[in-house]
LOKOLNU-506694 format. One line per field, with one value per residue (C-alpha): chain; x, y, z; residue number from 0. Coordinates in Angstrom, 2 decimals. Layout:
# LOKOLNU-506694
zadren: (A,...)
u: (X,...)
v: (Y,...)
w: (Z,...)
semar: (NUM,...)
# end
This chain:
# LOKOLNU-506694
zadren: (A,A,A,A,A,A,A,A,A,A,A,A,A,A,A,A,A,A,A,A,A,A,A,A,A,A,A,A,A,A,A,A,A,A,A,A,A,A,A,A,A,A,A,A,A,A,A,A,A,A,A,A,A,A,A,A,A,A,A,A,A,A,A,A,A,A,A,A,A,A,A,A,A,A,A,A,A,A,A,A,A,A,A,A,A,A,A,A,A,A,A,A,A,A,A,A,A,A,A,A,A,A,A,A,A,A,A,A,A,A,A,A,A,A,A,A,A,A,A,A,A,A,A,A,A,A,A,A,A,A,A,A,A,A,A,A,A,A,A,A,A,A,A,A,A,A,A,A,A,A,A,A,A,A,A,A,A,A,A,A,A,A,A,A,A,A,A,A,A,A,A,A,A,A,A,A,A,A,A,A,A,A,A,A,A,A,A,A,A,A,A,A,A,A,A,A,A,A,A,A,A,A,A,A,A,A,A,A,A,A,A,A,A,A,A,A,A,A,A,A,A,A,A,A,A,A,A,A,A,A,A,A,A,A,A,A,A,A,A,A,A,A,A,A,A,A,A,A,A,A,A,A,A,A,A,A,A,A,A,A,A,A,A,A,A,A,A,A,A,A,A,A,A)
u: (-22.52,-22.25,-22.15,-23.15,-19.76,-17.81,-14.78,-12.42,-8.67,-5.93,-3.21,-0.22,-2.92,-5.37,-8.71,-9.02,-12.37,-12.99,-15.49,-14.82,-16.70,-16.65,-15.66,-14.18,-12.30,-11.10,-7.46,-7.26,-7.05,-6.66,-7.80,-7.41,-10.15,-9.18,-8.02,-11.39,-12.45,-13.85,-14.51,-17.75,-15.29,-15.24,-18.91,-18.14,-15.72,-18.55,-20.07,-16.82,-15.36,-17.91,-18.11,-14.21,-13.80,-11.55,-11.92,-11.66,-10.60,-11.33,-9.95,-10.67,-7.50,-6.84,-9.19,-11.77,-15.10,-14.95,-11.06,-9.33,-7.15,-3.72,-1.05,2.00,0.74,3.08,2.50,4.73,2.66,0.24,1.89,1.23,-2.17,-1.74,-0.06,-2.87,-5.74,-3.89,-3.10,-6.75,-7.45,-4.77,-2.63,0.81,0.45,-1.80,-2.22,-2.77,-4.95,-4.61,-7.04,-5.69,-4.64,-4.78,-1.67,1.03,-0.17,-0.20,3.04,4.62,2.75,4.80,8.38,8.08,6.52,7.79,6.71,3.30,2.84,2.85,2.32,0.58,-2.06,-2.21,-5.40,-5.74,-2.78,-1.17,2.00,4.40,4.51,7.86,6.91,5.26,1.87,-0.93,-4.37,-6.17,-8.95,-6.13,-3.79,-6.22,-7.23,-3.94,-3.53,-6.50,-5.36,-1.82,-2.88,-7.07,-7.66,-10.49,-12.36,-11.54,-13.17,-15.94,-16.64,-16.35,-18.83,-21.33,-20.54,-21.17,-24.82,-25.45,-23.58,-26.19,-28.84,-27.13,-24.93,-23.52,-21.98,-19.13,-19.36,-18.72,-15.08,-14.03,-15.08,-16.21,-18.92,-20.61,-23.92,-22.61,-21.55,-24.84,-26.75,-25.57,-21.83,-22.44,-24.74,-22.00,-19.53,-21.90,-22.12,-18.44,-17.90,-20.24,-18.84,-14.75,-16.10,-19.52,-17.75,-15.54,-13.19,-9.97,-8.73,-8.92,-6.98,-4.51,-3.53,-3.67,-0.83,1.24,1.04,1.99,5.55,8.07,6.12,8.93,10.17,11.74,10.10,13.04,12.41,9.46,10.45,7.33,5.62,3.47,0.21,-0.69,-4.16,-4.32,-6.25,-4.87,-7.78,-7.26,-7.70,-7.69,-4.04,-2.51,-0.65,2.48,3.46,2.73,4.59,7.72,6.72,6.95,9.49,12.90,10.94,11.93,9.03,6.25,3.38,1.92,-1.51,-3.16,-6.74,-9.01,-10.81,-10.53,-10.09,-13.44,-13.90,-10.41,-11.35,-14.34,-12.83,-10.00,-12.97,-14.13,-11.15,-10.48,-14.25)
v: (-5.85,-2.20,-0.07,3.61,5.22,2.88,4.49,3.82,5.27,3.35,2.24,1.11,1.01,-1.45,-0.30,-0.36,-0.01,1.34,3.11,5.79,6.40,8.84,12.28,13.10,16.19,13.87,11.95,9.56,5.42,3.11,-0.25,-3.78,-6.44,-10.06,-12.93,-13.58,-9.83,-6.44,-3.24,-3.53,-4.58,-0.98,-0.94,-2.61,0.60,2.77,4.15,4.83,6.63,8.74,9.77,9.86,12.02,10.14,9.20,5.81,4.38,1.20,-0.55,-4.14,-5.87,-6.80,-9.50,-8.87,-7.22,-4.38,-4.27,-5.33,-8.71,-7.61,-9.52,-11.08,-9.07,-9.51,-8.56,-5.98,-3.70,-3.33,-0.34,1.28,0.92,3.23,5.68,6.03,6.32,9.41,10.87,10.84,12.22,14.89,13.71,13.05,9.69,7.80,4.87,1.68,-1.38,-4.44,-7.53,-11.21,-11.82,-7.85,-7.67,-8.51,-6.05,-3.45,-3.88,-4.21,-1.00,0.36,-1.23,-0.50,3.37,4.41,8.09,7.25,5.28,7.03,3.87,0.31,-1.46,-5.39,-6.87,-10.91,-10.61,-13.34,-14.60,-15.99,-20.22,-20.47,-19.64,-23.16,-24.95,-22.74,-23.81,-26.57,-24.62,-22.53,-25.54,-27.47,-23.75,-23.16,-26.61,-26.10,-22.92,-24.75,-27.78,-27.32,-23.57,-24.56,-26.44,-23.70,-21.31,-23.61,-24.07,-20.39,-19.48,-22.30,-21.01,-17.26,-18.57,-20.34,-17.13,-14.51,-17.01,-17.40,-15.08,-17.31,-19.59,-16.61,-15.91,-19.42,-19.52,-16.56,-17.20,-20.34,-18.43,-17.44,-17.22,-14.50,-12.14,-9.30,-9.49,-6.33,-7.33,-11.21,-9.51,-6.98,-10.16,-12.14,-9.64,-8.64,-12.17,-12.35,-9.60,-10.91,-14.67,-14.45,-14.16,-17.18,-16.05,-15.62,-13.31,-15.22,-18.38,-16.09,-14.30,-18.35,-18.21,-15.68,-15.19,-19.10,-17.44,-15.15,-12.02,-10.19,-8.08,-8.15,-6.33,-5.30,-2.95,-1.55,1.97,3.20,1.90,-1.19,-1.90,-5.58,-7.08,-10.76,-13.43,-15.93,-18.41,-17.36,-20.50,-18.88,-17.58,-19.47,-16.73,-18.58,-17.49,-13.99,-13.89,-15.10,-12.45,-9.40,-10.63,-8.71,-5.73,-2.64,-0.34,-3.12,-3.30,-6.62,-6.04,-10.00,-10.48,-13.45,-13.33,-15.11,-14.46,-12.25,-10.92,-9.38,-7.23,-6.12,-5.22,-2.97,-1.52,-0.45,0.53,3.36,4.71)
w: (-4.86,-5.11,-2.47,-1.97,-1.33,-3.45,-5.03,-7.94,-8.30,-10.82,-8.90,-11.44,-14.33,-12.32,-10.84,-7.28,-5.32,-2.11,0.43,2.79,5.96,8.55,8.41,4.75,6.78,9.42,9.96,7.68,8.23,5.84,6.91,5.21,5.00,6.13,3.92,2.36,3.11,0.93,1.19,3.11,5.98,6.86,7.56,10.65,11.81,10.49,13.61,15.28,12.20,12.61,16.18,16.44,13.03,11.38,7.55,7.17,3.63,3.42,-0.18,-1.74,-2.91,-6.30,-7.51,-4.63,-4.62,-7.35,-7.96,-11.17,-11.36,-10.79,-12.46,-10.77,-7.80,-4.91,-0.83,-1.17,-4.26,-1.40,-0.52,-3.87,-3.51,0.35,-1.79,-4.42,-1.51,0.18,-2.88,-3.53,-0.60,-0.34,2.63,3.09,5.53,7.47,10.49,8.50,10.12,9.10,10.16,9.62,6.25,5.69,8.73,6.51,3.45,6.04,7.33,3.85,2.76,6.19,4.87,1.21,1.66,4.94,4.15,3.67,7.29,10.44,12.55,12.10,13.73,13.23,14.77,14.70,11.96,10.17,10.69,8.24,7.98,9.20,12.91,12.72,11.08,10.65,12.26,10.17,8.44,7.28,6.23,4.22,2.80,1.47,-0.10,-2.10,-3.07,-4.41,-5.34,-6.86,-6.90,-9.09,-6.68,-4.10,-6.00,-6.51,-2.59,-2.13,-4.49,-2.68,0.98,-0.43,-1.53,1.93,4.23,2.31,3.85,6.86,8.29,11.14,8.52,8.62,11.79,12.71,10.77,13.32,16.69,18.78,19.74,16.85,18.53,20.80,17.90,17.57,14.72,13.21,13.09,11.71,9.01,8.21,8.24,5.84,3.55,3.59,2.86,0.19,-1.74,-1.46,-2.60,-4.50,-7.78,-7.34,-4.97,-6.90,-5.04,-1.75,-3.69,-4.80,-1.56,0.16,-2.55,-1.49,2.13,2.44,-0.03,1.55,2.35,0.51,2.61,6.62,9.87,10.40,7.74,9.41,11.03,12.58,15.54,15.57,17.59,17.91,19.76,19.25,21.19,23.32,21.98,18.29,16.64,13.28,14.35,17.35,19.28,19.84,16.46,16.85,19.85,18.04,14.92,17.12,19.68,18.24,17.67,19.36,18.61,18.97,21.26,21.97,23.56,24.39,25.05,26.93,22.91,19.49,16.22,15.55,19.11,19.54,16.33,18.30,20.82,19.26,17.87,20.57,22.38,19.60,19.53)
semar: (0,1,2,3,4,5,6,7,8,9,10,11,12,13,14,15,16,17,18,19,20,21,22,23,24,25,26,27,28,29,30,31,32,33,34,35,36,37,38,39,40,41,42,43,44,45,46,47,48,49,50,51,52,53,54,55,56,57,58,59,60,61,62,63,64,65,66,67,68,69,70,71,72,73,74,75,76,77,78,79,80,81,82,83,84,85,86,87,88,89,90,91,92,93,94,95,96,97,98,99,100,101,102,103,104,105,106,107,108,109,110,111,112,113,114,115,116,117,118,119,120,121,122,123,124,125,126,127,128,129,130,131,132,133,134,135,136,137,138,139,140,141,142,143,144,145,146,147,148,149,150,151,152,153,154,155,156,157,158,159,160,161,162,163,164,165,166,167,168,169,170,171,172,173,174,175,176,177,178,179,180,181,182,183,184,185,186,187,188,189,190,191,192,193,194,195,196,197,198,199,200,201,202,203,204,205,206,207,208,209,210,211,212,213,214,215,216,217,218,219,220,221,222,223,224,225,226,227,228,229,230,231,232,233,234,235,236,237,238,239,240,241,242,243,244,245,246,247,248,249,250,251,252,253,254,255,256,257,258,259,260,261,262,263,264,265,266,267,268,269,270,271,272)
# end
C-alpha cells in the first residue's frame, strides 16, 4: 500500500521506505513501528507532529511494507538505517522512539551510533527472553517463527485480509479493551498492520527470530538518557521484566501507567502533544 509521503533512501545498498509528517523544518524524531508494524505507524503521531513542529520520520524495517529484504540483518544494523534518515534530512542527531518490538532497534541504534542519538524513548518496549517467559501470544508467535515460518506467514497473510475488514481484529492483540480504542486510531492500527503483514509477513517472522537471539549489544552501552512508559497490565509485555531491564541503569526513567499494551502508547502520545 503506498502512501502519499512515502520515501526511499539506500541504507548499506538496501532500499528503505519511510514517511515523514509534521513540520519538514521542525526537530527531528525518528520513531519505530512495533513487531508486526510499518511506516503508516506514524500516522497515528500525525496530528501531534504537526501542532508540536517536530518532523517525524517514521521508517519500515527491512522486509516490511515498502523496504527491501535485508540479508543476515541483525538488531544492531538498525542504527545504520538512523544514520541514513538524518543524513537525508540534514541533521546531526535526533530523539529515537521505539514501540514494542521497535524498543530494542531503538536502543541499539543509541549503542551502536551514539552520535546520532540525543536521547531514547521506549514505549510498551520489549524486553530480552532472559528476564523470564514472554506472554503466550508472543511465545507460541516465536515458535512459529523458529520452527514453521511458513505457516506463520501463511496466518499473517489471512489475519491481514480479515483486519482490513475489521479493524478491531488488531486492536484486540493490544489492549483488553479493544472496544474502547476510537475509531480513528484502530483504523490507523488496521491499516498499519495490513501494510507490515499483507505480503506474507516475512519481516515480522524474521524479527520473532532475532529479538528471541542476543540483541547484540549491552545497555550498558547506551550513553544517553532513556524514557520508558510501560503498563502495569501489559499483557503483550508483563512489566516485571521491564523493571529488571532498566533496573542498573543510571540515566533511565521508568514512568508506569494504570494502561496496557496499546493504551500506554496513547497516552505518551498525548503527553508529548
Amino acid at each position: 500500500m503506498a502512501d502519499r509521503s512515502t520515501e526511499k533512501i539506500l541504507v548499506r545498498g538496501r532500499s528503505v521506505a519511510f514517511n515523514q509528517y509534521g513540520d519538514p523544518e521542525g526537530e527531528p524524531i525518528v520513531l519505530f513501528h512495533g513487531t508486526p508494524g510499518s511506516r503508516c505507524f506514524g500516522r497515528l503521531f500525525e496530528d501531534v507532529a504537526r501542532r508540536a513542529g517536530f518532523q517525524l520520520l517514521t521508517p519500515d524495517r527491512p522486509r516490511y511494507g515498502q523496504s527491501a529484504s535485508w540479508p543476515k540483518r541483525t538488531v544492531t544494523d538498525t542504527g545504520a538505517i538512523v544514520t541514513g534518515l538524518l543524513n537525508t534530512c540534514e541533521s546531526d542527531n535526533a530523539r529515537i522512539i521505539g514501540f514494542s518490538g521497535g524498543g530494542p532497534h531503538a536502543l541499539a541504534a543509541a549503542a551502536t551510533h551514539p552520535d546520532r542519538v540525543r536521547e531514547v524513548h521506549i514505549i510498551s518496549g520489549a524486553t530480552p527472553r532472559r528476564l523470564g517467559e514472554p506472554a503466550a501470544s508472543q511465545r507460541r508467535l516465536a515458535m512459529l517463527a523458529r520452527q514453521t515460518p511458513r505457516l506463520l506467514r501463511s496466518l499473517f497473510r489471512v489475519q491481514a485480509w480479515l483486519a482490513d475488514r475489521s479493524p478491531t481484529l488488531v486492536v484486540s492483540q493490544y489492549t483488553a479493551e479493544p472496544k474502547e480504542i476510537p475509531d480513528t486510531e484502530a483504523q490507523l492500527m488496521a491499516r498499519d498492520f495490513v501494510e507490515a503483514v499483507g505480503k506474507g509477513g516475512s519481516g515480522t517472522v524474521l524479527e520473532f527470530q532475532l529479538l528471541a537471539e542476543p540483541w547484540g549489544f549491552d545497555l550498558g552501552e547506551v550513553d544517553v538518557p532513556i524514557q520508558v512508559w510501560h503498563g502495569e497490565h501489559d499483557a503483550n509485555v508483563p512489566v516485571g521484566g521491564v523493571r529488571d531491564l532498566y533496573a542498573s541503569c543510571s540515566d533511565t526513567e521508568l514512568t508506569v501507567r494504570d494502561t496496557d499494551h496499546l493504551t500506554t502508547l496513547l497516552a505518551y502520545r498525548d503527553a508529548i502533544a
